[in-house]
N, C-alpha and C positions, 0 to 999 in steps of 0.2 A: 285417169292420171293419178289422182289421190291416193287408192289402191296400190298401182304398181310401185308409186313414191314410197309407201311404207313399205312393200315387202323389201324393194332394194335397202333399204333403212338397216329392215330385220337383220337382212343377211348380212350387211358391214358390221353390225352395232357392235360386234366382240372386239373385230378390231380396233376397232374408233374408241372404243374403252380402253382397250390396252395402250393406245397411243396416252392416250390423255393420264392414265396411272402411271406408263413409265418416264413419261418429263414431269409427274410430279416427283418419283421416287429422287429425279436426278436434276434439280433445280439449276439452273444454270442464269448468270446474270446477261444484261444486255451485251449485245457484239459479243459475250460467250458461248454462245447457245448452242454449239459443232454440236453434240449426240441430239439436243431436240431436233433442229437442221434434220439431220446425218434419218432421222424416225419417220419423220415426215417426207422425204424423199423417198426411202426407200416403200413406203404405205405406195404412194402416190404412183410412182415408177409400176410395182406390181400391179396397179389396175389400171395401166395403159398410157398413163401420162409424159410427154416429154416432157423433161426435168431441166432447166439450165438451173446449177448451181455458179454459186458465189457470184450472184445476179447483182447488175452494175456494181460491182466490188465490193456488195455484203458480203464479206465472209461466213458469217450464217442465213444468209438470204437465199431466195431461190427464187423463179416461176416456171409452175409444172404448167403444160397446156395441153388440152387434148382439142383439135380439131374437126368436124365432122367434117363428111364429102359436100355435106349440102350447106350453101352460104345461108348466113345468118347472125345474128347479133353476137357481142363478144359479151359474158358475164362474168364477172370477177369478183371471187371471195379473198378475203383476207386473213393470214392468220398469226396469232399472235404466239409467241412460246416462251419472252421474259421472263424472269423471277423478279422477286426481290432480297434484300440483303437483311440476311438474318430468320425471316418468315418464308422461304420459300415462294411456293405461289399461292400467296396473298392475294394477288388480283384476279387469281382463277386464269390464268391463260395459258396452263395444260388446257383445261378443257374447254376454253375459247379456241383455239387454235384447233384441235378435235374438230371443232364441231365448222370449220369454215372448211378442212378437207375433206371431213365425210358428206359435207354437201357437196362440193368440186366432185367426189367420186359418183356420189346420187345423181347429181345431173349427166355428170359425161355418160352414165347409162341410158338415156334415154336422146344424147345428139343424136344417132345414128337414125334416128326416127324421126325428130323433129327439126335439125341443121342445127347451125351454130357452133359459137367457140367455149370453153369452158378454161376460165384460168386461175391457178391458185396462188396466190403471191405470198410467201414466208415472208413478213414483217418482223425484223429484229428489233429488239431495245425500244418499246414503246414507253417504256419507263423513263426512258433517257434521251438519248438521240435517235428520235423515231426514225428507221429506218424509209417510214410512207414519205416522210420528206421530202428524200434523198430520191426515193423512186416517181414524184411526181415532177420532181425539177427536171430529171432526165427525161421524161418524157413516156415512163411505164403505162401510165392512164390516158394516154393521149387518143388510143381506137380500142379503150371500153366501152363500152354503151352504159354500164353500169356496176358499182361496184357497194358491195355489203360484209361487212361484217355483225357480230352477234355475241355481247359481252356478258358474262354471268353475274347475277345479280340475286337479290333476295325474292324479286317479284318479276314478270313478262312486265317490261314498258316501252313503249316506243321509243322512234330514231328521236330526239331533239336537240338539243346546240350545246355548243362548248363554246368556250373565249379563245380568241385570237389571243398567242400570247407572245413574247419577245423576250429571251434570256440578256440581260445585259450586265456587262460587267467595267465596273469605273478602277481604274488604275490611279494613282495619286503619285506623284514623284515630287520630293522635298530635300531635305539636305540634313544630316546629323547634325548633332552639337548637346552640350551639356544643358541638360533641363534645367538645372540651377545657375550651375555658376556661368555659361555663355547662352543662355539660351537664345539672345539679339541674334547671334550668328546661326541659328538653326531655321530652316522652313518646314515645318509642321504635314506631315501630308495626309494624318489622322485629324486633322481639322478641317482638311479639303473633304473627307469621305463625312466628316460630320455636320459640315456646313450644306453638303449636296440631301443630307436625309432628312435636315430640316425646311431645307428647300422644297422637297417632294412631297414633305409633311403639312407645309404649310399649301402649297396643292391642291391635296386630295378634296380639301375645300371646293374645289371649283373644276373639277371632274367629274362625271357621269356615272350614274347609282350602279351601274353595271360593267364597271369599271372597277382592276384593281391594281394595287402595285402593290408591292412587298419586298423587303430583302433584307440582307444581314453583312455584317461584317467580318470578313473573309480574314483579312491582315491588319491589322490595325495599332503592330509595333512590337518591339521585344521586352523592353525596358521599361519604366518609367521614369526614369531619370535619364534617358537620353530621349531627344529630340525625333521622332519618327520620320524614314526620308520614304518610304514606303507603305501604302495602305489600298486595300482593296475592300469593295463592294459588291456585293453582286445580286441584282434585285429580277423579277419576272414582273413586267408590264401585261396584263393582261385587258383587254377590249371585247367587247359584243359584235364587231365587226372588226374586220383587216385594214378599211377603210379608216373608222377611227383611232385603231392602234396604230395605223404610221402617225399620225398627229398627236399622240396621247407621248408617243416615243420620244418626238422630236423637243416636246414641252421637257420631258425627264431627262432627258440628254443637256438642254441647256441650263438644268438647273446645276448639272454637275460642271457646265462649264464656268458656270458664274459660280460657284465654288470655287472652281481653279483659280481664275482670277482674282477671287477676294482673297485667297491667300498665299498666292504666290509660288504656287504647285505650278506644275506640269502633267496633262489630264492623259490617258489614252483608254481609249474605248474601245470595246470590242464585244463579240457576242462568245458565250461558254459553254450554247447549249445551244443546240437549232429552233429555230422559230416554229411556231405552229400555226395557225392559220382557222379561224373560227372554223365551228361544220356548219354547213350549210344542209339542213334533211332535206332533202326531195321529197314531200309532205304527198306528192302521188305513189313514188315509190312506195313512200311509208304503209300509207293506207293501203296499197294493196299484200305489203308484208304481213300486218295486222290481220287483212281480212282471211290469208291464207294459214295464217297460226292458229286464229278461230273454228276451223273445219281442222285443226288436232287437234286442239283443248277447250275446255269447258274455262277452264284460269280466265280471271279476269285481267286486262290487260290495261297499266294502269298508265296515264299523259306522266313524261317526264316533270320534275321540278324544276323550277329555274338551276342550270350548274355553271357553277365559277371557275371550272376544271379546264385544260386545255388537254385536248387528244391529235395525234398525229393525223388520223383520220381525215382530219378538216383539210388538210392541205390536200387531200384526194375529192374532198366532198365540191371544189373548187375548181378540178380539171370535169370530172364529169360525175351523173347524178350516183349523190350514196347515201346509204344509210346507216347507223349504228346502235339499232335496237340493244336492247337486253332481255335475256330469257332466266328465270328462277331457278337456283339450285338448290335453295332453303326454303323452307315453311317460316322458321325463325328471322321475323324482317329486325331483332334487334343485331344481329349479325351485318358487320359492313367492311367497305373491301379495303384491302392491306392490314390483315390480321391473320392468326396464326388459324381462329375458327374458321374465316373465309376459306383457306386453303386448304381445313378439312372437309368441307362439305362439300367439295368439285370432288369428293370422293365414294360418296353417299350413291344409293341405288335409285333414290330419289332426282337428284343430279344428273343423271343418266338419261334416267326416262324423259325427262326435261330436254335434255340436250337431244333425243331424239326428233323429239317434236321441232324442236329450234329448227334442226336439219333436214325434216320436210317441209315447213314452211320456207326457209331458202331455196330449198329445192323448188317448191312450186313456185315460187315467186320466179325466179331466172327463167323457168318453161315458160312461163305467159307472158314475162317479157319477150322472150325466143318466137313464139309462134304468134304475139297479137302485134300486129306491127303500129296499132292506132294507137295504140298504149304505151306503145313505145315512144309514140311521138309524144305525147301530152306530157310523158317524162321529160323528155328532153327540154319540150316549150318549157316547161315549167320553171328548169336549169334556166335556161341561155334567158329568162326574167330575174329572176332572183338575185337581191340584194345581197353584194357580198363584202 
């Protein structure tokens, strides 16, 4: 199986490079992404995949699936094709996105031998409004067995956690009036936004080491000499569990209620950016990701640090088991992502041959998912325990 994994490899690799170099030539932001979309479909379609595009109303979304005759587990790569604004692709998701379809192709080479389903889901705006979100509410991951993706990175490290985080944003509504000469007659609503951040300030005191908020001020008046009837905040609550972030939310929420009230505002709340959802690794999954990247490289493969980051992933890691390894595209570990060097090295020959490897270790992974059904189970147990 090893063997055959890498020649199928061989024989995609030109493609799967030219994919990954022309969405970096052609950088495109979240929900913009139509030519990376438009690359990826058409890859995908030419080695046999049904395609539904503008998948639950992503307009650059998609799930290509290829089906075999013979029943069997469903396995699901993910892929990403973002930029960012101004740097390109900073986070490397040309060639993260590459390399979860040239696994989707690796493996659908080998259903017809072994059963099962192979499906590739285009994830729009991971930067922003993850489009995993959207696709796990609707109910896209609901008859996966299992779902991976594989992000670039300076070194190979394991799947491990992200924070559950909550975009929210405080509205303050007050009344004009002259900062000098009537100011009695005015209500302040840049006093409501700054009565709530010292509220949250004073807080953070008695919140959880792994735990974080943060925000800034959005609107907070035109003038100074006139009374503010308008002001906005907008902070991300991040948690180590979904669990504690509903609680952690509901604390921040009422700080800015008792803002309102202490100054005579009118509060409205709302969210400005979709929520995410701690990841949850399936630590058997993982392990056996790990043990199949080992029989392609010698690299050392190094445990995650603690991350303070929140990825759309985690909303998937939450319907059924997933992982979100990273695979090396630099030798250079003072290189780190969202910079201009990051998103030269997903260009590198080096990067390549990485990203090869990435792509038979996925690939073997999903096969022995596919064909060991015990394995399959121990994954799943493992899910349906796990603290989320």
């Amino acid at each position: 199986m090893k063997e055959k994994i890498k020649s199928i490899v061989d024989n995609i690799a030109d493609e799967i490079i030219k994919l990954s170099n022309d969405i970096y030539d052609n950088p495109e932001l979240g929900n913009e992404e139509y030519n990376s979309c438009k690359l990826h479909v058409e890859l995908l379609r030419k080695h046999g995949f049904n395609v539904e595009e503008n998948y639950l109303d992503e307009k650059t979304g998609f799930k290509a699936e290829y089906k075999s005759k013979k029943e069997g587990p469903t396995v699901a790569y993910m892929a990403e094709y973002d930029a960012l604004p101004g740097i390109g692709h900073g986070c490397g998701h040309n060639i993260l996105g590459a390399t979860s379809t040239g696994a989707g192709i690796t493996l659908k080479n080998l259903l017809d031998e072994i059963g099962g389903t192979v499906i590739v889901f285009g994830t729009p705006a991971e930067e922003t409004n993850g489009a995993k979100v959207t696709y796990a509410e609707k109910g896209a991951f609901n008859n996966v067995d299992v779902a991976m993706v594989c992000h670039p990175s300076t070194v190979h490290q394991r799947s491990g956690t992200s924070l559950a985080m909550e975009a929210i944003q405080f509205e303050f509504f007050g009344k004009t009036s002259h900062a000098a000469s009537s100011p009695e007659k005015g209500i302040n609503a840049l006093d409501g936004v700054i009565n709530a951040f010292n509220s949250i300030n004073a807080m953070r005191q008695h919140i959880r080491s792994d735990a974080r908020i943060h925000g800034v001020i959005v609107d907070g008046g035109k003038a100074a000499n006139i009374v503010p009837d308008y002001a906005k905040a907008q902070f991300y609550v991040r948690a180590k569990t979904k669990t504690y972030l509903i609680e952690l939310v509901e604390r921040v929420k009422n700080c800015a209620r008792g803002a309102a009230m202490a100054t005579g505002t009118k509060l409205e709340i709302s969210n400005y950016e979709l929520s995410y959802d701690n990841l949850v690794t399936n630590k058997k999954l993982s392990d056996l990701y790990c043990e199949n990247l080992s029989k392609f490289t010698d690299a050392k493969i190094h445990d995650q640090d603690n991350s303070f980051g929140s990825l759309d992933a985690g909303n998937v890691s939450h319907i059924c088991p997933t992982i979100h390894p990273y695979f090396s595209i630099s030798t250079n570990e003072s290189i780190v992502g969202h910079t201009i060097e990051f998103a030269e090295a997903t260009k590198t020959s080096y990067a390549f041959e990485q990203m090869k490897i990435a792509i038979q270790a996925l690939t073997l992974t999903g096969a022995e998912i596919i064909t060991n059904k015990e394995l399959l189970n121990e994954i799943k147990e493992e899910f349906n325990k796990a603290e989320k």
